[in-house]
N, C-alpha and C positions, 0 to 999 in steps of 0.2 A: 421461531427461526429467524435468523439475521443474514444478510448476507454484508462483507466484507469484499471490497477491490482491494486489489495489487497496486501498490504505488513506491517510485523509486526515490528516496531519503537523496536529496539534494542538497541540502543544510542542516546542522543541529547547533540550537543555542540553548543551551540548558535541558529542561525536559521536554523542549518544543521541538519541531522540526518542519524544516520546508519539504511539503512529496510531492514529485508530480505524478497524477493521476489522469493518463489517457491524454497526458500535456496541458491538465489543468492543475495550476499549483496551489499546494490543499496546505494552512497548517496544521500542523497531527501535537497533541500529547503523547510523548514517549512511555509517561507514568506507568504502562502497564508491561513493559518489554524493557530488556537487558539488554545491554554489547551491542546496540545499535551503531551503525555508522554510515558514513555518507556514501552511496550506490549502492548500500542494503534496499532490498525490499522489504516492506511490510502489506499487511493483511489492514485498511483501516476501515472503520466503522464507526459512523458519526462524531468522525474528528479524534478520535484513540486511534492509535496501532495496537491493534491484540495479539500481532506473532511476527517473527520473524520469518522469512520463508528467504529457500535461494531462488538462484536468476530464472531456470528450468521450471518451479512450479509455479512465477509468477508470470514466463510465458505461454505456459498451458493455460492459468484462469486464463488471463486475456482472451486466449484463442477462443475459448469456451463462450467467457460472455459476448466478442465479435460475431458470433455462430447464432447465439440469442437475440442479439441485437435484429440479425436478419431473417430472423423466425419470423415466419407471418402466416 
């Protein structure tokens, strides 16, 4: 099992991309997603983007892992 954060594509230069992640800025490989663009979300996991998602379900993960975060 893997898990994947929601991060918002701020730049694309080739198959690279700037995401910020929770406001840390991450580079991603595009290589494995399509029709990328800049204020898409993606799903990334150790430096790949694996999917595109919209704005909705990358406010819910958030919400979700903020809610784990303060599991205790």
């Amino acid at each position: 099992m893997c898990l994947s954060i929601p991060g918002k594509v701020l730049a694309i230069r080739g198959d690279k991309a700037d995401v910020s992640i929770q406001g840390n800025l991450v580079e991603v490989s595009l290589q494995l997603v399509e029709d990328v663009k800049v204020n898409d979300y993606v799903l990334v996991h150790v430096g790949f983007a694996l999917e595109k998602i919209n704005d909705s379900e990358a406010t819910e993960m958030l919400k979700v892992l903020k809610e784990l975060k303060n599991f205790t």
